[in-house]
N, C-alpha and C positions, 0 to 999 in steps of 0.2 A: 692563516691557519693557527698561528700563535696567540696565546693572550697573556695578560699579563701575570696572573695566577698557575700557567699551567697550559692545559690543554682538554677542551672538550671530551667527554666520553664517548667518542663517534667511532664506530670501528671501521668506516670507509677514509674515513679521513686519517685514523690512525696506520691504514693498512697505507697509504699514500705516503706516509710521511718514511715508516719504515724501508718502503722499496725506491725511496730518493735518493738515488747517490750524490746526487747534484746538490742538493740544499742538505747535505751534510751537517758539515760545519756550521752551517746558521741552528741548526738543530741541537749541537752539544755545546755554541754558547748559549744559548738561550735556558737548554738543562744548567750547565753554568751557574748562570747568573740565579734564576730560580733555586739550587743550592745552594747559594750566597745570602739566599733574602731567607728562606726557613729553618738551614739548620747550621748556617755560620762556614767558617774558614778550617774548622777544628775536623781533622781525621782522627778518627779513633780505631785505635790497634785492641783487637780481640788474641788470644795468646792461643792457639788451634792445638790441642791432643789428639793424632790419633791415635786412637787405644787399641783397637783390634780389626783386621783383615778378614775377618770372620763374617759370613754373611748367608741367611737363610735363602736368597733372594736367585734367581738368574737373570736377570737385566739386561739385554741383549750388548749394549750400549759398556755396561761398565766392567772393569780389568778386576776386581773380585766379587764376582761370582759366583756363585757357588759349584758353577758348573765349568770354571775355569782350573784344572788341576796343575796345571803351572804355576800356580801362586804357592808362594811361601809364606803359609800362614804365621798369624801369631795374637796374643792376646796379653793384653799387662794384665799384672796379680794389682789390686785393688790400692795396696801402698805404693805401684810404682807408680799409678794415676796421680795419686794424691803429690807423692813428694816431685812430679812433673808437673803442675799446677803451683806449687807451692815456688818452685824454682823458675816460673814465669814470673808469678806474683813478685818477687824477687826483683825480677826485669822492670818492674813496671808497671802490667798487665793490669789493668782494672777490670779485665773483664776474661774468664775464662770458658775457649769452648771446648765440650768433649764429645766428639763425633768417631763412629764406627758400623762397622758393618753392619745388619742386623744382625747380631749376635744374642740370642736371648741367652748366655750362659749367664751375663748380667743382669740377675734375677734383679725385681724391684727391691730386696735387701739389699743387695752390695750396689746397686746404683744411691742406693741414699745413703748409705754410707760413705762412700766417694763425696757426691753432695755436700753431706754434711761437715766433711774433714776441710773439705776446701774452701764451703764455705766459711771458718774460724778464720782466712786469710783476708779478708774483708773485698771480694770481688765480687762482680755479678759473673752466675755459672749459666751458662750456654750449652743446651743439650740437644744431640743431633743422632739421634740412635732407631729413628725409623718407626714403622705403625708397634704403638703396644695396646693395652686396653685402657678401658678410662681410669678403673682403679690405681692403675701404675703411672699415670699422669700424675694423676691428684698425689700419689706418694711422693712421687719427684718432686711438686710442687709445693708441699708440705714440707720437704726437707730444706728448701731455699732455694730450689733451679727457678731463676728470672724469666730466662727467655728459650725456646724451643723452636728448631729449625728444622722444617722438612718440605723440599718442592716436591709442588707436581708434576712439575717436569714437562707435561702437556694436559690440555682441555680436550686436547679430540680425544676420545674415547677409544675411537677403534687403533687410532696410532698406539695408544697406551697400550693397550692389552694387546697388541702383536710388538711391543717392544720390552712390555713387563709380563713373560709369561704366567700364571699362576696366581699373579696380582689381579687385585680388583681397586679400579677409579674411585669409583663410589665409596668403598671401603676407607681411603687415602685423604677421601675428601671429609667424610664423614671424622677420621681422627683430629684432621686440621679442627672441624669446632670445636672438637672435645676439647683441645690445645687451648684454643681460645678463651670458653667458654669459665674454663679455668683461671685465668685470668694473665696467664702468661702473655709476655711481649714474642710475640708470631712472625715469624717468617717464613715463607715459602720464596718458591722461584721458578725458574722455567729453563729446558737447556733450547739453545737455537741451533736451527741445522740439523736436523734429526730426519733421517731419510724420511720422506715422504710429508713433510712436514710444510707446509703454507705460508706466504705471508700472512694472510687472512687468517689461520690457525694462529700466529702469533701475536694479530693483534685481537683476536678472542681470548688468548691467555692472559694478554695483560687488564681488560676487563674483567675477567675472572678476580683476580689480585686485588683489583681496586674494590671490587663487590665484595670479597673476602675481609678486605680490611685490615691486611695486613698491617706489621711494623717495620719491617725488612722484606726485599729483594734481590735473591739473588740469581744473577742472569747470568750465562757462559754460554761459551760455544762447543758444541758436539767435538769431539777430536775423537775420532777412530783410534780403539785398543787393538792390537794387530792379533792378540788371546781372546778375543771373540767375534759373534756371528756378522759383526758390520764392521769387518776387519778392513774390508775394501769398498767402506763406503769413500763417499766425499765429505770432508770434516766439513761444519760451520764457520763462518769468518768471523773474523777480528769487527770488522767494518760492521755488519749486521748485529752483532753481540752488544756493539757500542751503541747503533741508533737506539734499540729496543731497549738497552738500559736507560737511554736517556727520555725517551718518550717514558719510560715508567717513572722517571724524575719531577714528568710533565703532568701526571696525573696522579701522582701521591706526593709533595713537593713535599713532604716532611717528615719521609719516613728514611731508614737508615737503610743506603746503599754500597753494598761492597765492589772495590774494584778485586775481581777475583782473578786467585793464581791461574786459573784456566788462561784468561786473556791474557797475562806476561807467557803462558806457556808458550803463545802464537807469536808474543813479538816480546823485544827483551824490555819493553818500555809499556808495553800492555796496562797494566796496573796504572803508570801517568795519565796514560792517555784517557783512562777510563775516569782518572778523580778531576781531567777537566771535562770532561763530560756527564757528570750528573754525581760520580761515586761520592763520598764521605766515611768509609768505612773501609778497613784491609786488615786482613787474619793471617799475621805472618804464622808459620807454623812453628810449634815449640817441641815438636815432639824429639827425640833424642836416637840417635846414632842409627843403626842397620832399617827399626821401624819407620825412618822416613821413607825408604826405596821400597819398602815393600807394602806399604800404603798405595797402589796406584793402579786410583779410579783409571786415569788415560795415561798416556804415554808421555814422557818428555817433560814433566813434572816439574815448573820453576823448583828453584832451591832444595832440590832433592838431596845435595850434596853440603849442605851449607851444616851451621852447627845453629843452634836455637838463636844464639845471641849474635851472631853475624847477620844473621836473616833481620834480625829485629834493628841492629844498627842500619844496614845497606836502606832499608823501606825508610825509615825516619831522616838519611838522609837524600832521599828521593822524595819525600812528603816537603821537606825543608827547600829543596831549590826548587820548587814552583809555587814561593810565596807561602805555603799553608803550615798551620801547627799541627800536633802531636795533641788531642784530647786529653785531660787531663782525668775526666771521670769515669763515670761506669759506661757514656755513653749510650744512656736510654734517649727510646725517641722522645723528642720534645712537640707533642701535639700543637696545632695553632688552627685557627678558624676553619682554615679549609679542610684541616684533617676532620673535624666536627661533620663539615656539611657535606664531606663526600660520602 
């Protein structure tokens, strides 16, 4: 079922591979080693802001909400963006993301202003702020934003819209081109575990992705917010989070994969486990002091407690004892033949 490039675009076969608990571990070394041949030994750390708790949205799934009134909102003034970016940059950081609620307070002027301030620190800016229009892409992308991140989260349809109330699919999917089309470095992803949710549903999502044409993946497990409506669902696993990111390893071998905090959220090694399985990519967060805790998508949130530069040492030396480096640049994906011909 393996080859040596990857894996077929078969979605019976992909749906097989996913629900094997047993051929496992032949599956994330083969992810592995396939990350070893495309995009090298080098983990690269993105430096994560969250900026604001603030969100148009109700999302059955996620801890802000808009229709969660237990949260403690908040939103940074535009300089504390900048000098928390700047004070990454400091760390290290070649690459800066700013992700938030949908918050449209952040008119397409003060988002390129931000942009632009932080771009004078010579990083690539990573922006994750949800569906806008085309014109306010194009302005982001005209200020120096690199790359723009937003999942789908699912391909079935009817799952979506009885889990994104008010949202429209189409709509979400039609921004991703506009993302693209722009000429920004794309990512999307998918969450696993999402009540009523399929293996077959997930290995159409990650055909979805490869036809997309992503540059990034990012994959996580569902974890029930106990402040909203799937409070008592049953969360997604570790186990399941990790095949499906590595099968996506399998069929885009050269695109940038995060091991995400969701998965150390489930186990305290999560993040490991995931960069010998296909990862190459971790976003320790930089955000600063009460806004870490009250940022939270799920519950139980790695390093919610941590300070910017603790988080960024503990992951580097957890990168370091399993043989791999520390990225030295901005981290763009590096295309090679098969990226062409998929």
């Amino acid at each position: 079922m393996f080859e040596p490039d990857g894996i077929a675009p078969d979605k019976e076969k992909i749906a097989a591979l996913l629900a094997d608990e047993s051929r496992q571990e032949e599956l994330f070394q083969q992810a592995d080693s396939v990350r070893r041949r495309y995009v090298g030994d080098a983990v690269h750390l993105r430096g994560l802001i969250e900026f604001s708790n603030i969100c148009r949205n109700n999302c059955m799934y996620c801890g802000i909400r808009c229709g969660n009134k237990q949260v403690c909102r908040y939103r940074m003034a535009e300089e504390e963006v900048v000098a928390t970016a700047c004070r990454a940059a400091d760390m290290g950081f070649k690459t800066i993301v700013l992700q938030s609620g949908e918050d449209i307070y952040y008119t397409s002027d003060r988002m390129c202003r931000i942009i632009e301030a932080i771009k004078k620190r010579d990083v690539a800016v990573t922006l994750s702020i949800g569906e806008r229009e085309y014109k306010e892409y194009k302005a982001f992308r005209d200020a120096g934003a690199d790359r723009y991140l937003m999942r789908i989260e699912t391909t079935d349809k009817d799952l979506y819209h009885r889990l994104d109330p008010g949202m429209s699919w189409q709509h979400r999917y039609e921004c991703l081109l506009m993302i693209r089309e722009l000429g920004y470095e794309l990512g999307s992803g998918i969450m696993v575990g999402l009540p009523g949710q399929s293996i077959e549903s997930i290995a159409a999502d990650l055909l979805f992705l490869k036809d997309l044409r992503i540059d990034m993946a990012g994959i996580g497990p569902f974890i029930p917010h106990p402040q909203t409506p799937l409070a008592k669902e049953k969360g997604g696993t570790l186990e399941l989070s990790l095949r499906t990111m590595a099968v996506m390893r399998l069929l885009l071998p050269d695109i940038n994969i995060p091991a995400t905090t969701a998965m150390e959220s489930l186990h305290p090694d999560g993040r490991i486990k995931a960069l010998r399985a296909g990862a190459n990519v971790v976003m320790p967060n930089v955000t600063e002091g009460e806004y870490r805790k009250l940022y939270e998508l799920y519950p139980g949130k790695a390093g919610a407690d941590e300070t910017p530069l603790h988080s960024r040492s503990i992951i580097g030396e957890k990168i370091k004892s399993i043989g791999r480096t520390i990225g030295t640049g901005y981290g763009s994906r590096r295309r090679t033949d098969v990226a062409a011909r998929s």
